[in-house]
Backbone and ligand atoms as CSV (ligand in chain L), in Angstrom:
chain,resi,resn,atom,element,x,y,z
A,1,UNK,N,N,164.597,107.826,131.866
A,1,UNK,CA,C,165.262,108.482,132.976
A,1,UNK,C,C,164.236,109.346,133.724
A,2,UNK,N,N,164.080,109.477,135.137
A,2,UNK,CA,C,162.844,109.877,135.610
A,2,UNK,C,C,163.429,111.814,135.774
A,3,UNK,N,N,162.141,112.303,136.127
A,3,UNK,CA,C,162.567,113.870,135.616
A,3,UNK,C,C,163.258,114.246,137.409
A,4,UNK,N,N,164.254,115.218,137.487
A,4,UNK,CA,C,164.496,115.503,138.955
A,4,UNK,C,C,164.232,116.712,138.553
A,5,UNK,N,N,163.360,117.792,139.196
A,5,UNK,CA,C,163.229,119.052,139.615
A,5,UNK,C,C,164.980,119.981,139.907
A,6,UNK,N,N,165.331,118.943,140.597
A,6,UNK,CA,C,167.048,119.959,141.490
A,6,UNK,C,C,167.362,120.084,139.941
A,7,UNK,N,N,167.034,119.580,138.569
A,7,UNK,CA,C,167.779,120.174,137.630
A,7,UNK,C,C,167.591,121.108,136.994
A,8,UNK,N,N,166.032,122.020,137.234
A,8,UNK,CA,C,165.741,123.107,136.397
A,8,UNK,C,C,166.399,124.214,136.875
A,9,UNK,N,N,166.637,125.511,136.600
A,9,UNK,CA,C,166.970,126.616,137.026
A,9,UNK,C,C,165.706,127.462,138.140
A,10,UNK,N,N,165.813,128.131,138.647
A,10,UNK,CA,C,165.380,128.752,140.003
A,10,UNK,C,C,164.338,129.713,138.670
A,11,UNK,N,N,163.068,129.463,138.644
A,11,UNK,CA,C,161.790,130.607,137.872
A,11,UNK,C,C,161.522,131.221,138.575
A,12,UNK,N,N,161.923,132.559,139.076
A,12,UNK,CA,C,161.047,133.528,140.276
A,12,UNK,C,C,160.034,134.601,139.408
A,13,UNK,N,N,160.221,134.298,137.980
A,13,UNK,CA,C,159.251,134.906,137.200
A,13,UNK,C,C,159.334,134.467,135.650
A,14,UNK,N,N,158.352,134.597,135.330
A,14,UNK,CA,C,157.836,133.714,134.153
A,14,UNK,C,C,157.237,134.902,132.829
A,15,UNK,N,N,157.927,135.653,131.992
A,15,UNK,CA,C,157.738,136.533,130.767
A,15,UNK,C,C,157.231,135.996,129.653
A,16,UNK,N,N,156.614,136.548,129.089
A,16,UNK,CA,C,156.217,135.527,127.793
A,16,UNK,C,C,155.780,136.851,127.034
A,17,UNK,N,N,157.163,136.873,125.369
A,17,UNK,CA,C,156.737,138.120,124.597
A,17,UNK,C,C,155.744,137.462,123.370
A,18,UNK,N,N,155.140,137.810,123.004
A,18,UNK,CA,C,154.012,137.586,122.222
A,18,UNK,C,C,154.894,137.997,120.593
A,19,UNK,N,N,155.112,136.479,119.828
A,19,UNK,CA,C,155.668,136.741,118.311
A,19,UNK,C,C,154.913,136.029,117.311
A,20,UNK,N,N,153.765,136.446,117.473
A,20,UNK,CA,C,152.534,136.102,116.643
A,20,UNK,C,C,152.689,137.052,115.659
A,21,UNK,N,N,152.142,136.857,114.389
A,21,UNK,CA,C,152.282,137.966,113.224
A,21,UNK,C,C,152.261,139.414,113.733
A,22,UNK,N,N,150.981,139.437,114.343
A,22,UNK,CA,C,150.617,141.395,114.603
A,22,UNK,C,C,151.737,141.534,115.401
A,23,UNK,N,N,152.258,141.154,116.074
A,23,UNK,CA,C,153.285,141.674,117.407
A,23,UNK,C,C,154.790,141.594,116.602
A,24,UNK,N,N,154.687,140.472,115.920
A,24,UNK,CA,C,155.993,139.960,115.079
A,24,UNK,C,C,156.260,141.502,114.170
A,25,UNK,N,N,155.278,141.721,113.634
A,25,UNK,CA,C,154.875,142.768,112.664
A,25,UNK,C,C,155.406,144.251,113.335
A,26,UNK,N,N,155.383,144.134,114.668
A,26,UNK,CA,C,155.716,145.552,115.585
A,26,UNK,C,C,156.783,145.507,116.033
A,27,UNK,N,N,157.663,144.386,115.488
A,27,UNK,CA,C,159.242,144.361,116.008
A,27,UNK,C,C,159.490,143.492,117.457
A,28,UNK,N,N,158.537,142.352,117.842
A,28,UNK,CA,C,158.331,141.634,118.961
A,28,UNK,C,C,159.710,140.419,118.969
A,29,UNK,N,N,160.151,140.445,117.718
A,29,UNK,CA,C,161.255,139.685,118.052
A,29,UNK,C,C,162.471,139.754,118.492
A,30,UNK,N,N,162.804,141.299,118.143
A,30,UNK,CA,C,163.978,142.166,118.581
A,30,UNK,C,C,163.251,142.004,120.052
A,31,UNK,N,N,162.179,142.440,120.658
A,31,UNK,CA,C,161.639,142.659,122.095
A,31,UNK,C,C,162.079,141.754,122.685
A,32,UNK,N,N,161.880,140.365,121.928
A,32,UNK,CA,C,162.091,139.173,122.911
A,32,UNK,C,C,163.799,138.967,123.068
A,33,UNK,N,N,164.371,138.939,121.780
A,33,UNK,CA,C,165.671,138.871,121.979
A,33,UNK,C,C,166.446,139.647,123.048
A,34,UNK,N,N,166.357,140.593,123.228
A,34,UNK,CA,C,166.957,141.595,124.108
A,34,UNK,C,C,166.358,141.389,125.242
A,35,UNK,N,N,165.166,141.248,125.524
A,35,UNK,CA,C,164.809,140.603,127.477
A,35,UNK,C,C,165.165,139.168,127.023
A,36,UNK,N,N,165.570,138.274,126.574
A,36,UNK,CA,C,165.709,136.955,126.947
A,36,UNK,C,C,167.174,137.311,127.054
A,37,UNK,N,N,168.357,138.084,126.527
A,37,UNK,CA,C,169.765,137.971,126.541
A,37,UNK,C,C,169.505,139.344,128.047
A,38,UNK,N,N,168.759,140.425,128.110
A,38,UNK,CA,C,169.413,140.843,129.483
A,38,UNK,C,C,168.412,140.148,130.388
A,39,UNK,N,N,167.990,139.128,130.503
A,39,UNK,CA,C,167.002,138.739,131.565
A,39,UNK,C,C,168.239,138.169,132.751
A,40,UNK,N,N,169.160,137.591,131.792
A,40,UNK,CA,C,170.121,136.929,132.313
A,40,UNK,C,C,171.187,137.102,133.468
A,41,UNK,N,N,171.153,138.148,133.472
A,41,UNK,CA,C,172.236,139.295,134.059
A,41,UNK,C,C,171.325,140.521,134.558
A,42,UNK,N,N,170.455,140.759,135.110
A,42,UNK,CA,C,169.809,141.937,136.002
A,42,UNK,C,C,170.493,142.060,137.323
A,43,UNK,N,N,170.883,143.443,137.381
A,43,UNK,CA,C,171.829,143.205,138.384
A,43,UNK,C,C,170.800,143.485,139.838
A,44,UNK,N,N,170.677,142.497,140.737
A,44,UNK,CA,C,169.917,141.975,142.057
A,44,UNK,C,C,168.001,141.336,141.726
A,45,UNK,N,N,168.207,140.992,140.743
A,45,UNK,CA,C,167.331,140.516,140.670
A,45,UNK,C,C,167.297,138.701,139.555
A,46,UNK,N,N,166.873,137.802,140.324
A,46,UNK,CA,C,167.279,136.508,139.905
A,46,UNK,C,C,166.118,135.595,139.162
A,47,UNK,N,N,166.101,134.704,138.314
A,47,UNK,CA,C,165.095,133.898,137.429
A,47,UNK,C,C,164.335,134.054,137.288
A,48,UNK,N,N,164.567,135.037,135.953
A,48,UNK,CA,C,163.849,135.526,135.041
A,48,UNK,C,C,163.644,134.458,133.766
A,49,UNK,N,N,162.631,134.407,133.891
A,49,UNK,CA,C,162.426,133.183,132.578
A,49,UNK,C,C,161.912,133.928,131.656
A,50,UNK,N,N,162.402,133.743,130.405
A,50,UNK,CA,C,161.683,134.561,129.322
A,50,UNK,C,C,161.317,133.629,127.962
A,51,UNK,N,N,160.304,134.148,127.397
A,51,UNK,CA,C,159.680,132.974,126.374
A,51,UNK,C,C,158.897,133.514,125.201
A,52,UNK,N,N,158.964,132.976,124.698
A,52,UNK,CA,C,158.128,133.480,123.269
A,52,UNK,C,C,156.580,132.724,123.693
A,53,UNK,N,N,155.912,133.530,122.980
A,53,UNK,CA,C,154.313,133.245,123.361
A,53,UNK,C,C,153.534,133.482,121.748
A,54,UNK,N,N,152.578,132.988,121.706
A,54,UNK,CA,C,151.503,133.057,120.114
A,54,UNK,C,C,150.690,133.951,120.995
A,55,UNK,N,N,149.720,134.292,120.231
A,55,UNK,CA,C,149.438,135.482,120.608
A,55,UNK,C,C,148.558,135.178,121.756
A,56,UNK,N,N,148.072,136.693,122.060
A,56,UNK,CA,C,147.279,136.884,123.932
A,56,UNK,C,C,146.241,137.827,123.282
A,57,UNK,N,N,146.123,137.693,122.615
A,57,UNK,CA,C,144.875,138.753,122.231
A,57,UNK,C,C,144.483,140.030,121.691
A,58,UNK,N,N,145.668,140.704,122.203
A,58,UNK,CA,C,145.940,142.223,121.879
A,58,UNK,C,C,146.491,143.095,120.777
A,59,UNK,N,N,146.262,142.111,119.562
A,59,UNK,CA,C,147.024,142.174,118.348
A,59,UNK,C,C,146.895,143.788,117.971
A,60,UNK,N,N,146.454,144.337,117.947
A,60,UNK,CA,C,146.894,145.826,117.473
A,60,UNK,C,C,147.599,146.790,118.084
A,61,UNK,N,N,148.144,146.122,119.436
A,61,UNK,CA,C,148.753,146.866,120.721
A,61,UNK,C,C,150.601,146.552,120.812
A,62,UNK,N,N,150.691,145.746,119.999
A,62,UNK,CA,C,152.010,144.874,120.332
A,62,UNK,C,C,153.264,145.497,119.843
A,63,UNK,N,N,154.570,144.950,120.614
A,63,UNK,CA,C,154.422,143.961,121.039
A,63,UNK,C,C,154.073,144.002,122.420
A,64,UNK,N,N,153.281,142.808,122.642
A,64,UNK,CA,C,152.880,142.245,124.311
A,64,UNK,C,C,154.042,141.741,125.251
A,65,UNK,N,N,153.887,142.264,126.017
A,65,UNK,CA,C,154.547,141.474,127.507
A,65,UNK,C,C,153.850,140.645,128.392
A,66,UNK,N,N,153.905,139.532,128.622
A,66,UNK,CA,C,152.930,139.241,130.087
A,66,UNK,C,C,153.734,138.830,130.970
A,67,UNK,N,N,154.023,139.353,132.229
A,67,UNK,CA,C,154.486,138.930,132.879
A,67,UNK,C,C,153.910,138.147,134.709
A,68,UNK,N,N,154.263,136.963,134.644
A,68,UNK,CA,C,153.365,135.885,135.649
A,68,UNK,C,C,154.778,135.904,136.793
A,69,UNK,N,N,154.506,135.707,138.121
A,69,UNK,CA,C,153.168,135.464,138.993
A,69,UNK,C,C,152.240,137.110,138.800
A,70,UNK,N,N,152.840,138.445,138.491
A,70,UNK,CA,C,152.429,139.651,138.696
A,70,UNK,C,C,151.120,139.614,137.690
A,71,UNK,N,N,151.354,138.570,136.605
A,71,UNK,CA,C,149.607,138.878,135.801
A,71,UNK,C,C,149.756,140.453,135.042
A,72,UNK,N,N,151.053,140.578,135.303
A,72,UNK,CA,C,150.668,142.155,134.676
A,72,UNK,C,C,151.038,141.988,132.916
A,73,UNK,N,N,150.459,142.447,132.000
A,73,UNK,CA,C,150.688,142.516,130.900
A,73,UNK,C,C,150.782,144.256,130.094
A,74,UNK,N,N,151.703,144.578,129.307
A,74,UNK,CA,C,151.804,145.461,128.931
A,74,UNK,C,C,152.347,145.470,127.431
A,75,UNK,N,N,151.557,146.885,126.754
A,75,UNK,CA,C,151.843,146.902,124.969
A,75,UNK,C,C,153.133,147.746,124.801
A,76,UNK,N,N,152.620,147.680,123.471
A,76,UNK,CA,C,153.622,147.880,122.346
A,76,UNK,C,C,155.094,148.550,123.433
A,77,UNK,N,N,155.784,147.198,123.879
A,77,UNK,CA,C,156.989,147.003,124.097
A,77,UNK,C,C,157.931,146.761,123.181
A,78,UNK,N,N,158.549,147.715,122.483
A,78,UNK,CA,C,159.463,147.497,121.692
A,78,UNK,C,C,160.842,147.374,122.094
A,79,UNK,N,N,162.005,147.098,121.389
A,79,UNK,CA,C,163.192,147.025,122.064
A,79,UNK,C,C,163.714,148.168,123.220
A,80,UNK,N,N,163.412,148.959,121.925
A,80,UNK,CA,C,164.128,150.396,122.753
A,80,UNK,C,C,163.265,150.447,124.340
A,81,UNK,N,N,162.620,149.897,124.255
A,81,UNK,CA,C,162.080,149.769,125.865
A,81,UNK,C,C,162.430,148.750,126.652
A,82,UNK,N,N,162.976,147.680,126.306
A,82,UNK,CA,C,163.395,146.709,127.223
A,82,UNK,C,C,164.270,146.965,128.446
A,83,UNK,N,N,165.411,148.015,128.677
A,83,UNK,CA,C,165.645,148.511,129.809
A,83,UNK,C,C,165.394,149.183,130.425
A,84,UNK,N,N,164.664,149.796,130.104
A,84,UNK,CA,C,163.286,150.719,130.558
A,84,UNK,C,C,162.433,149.343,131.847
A,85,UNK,N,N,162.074,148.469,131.222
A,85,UNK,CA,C,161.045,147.467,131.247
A,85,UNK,C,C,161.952,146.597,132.825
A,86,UNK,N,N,163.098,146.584,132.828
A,86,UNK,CA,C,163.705,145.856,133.310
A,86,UNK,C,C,164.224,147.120,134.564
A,87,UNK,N,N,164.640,147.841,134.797
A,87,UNK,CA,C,165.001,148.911,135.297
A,87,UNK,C,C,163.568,148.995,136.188
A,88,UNK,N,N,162.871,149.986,135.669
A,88,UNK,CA,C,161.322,150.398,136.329
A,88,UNK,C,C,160.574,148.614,137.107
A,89,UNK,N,N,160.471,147.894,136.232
A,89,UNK,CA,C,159.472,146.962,136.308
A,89,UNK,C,C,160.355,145.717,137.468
A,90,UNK,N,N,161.283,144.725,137.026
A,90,UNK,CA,C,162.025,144.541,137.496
A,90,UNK,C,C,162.921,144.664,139.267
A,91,UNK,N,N,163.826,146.063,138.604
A,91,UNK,CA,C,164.501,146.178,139.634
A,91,UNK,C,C,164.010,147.215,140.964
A,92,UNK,N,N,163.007,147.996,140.276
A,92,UNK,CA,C,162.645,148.940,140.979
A,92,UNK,C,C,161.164,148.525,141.637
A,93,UNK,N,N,160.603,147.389,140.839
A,93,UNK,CA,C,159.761,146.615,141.309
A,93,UNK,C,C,158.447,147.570,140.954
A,94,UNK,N,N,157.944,148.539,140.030
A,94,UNK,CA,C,157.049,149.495,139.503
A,94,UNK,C,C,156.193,148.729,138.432
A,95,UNK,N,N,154.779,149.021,138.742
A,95,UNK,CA,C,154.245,148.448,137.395
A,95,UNK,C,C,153.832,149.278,136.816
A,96,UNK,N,N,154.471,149.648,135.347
A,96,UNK,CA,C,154.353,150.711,134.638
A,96,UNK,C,C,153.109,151.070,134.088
A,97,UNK,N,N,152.398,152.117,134.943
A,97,UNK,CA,C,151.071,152.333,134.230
A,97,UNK,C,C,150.595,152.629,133.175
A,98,UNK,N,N,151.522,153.372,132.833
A,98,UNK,CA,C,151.768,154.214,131.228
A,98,UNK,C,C,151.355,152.849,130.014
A,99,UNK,N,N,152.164,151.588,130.382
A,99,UNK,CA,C,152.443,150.761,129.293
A,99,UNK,C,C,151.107,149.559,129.898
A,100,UNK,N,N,150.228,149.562,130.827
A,100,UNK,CA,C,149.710,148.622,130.749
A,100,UNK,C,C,148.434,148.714,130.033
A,101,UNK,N,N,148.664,147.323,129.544
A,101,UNK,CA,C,147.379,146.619,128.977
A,101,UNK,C,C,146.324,145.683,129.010
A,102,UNK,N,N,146.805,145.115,130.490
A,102,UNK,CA,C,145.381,144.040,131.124
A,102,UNK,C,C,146.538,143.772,132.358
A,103,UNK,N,N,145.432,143.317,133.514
A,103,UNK,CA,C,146.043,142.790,134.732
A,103,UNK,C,C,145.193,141.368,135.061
A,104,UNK,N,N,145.778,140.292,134.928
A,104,UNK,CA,C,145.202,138.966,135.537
A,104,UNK,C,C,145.372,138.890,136.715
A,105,UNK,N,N,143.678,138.401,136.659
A,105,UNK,CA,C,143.815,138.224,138.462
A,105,UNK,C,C,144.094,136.785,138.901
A,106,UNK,N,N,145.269,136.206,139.672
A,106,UNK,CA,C,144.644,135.309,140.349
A,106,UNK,C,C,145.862,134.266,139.142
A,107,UNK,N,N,145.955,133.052,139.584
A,107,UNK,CA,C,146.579,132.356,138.283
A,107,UNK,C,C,145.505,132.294,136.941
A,108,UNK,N,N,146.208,131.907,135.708
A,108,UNK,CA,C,145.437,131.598,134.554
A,108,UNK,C,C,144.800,130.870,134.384
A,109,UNK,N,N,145.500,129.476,134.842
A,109,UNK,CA,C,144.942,128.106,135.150
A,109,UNK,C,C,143.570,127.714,135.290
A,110,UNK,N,N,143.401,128.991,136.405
A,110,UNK,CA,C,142.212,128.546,137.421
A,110,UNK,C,C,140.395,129.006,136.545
L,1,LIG,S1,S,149.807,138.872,117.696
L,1,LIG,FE1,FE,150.525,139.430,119.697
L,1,LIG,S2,S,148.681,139.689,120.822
L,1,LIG,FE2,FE,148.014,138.919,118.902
């Protein structure tokens, strides 16, 4: 059956929490659970893709966030911060300086 695009959901951003041991180890799975169940429902803000990721490098910092097209990545995001994360980052459109931990420039790809 050939693939049609009109069937994926609308990605206007692409999350990826890091549940590699060290991050796993810092409670990265609760992190992910809770932005993948409120990614869903942000109120005015639409496709949010959220994903589990192996690790990004930052193993003593975690858990990691990276969030693409913005390239912005930020640590030890734990649950209790996920509406924090979504609120500030998100809806208010702020990149939290406090919590960052690398900025990619440019796509990854390249
Ligand atoms: S285990 Fe998450 S950055 Fe390495």
């Amino acid at each position: 059956m050939p693939f049609d695009p009109g069937e994926m959901p609308r990605v206007a951003r692409h999350v990826f929490v890091c549940t590699a041991p060290a991050c796993a180890d810092a409670g990265a799975e609760a992190t992910y659970r809770a932005l993948k169940q409120r990614a869903r429902h942000i109120e005015g803000v639409e496709g949010v893709w959220v994903n589990r990721s192996g690790s990004v490098g930052g193993c003593a910092h975690g858990p990691l966030v990276v969030i693409y097209p913005e390239g912005i990545w930020y640590h030890h995001v734990t649950c209790d911060k996920v509406d924090e994360l979504i609120r500030r980052h998100f809806q208010n459109g702020e990149i939290i300086s406090e919590w960052l931990f690398h900025r990619t420039e440019g796509c990854p790809c390249m």
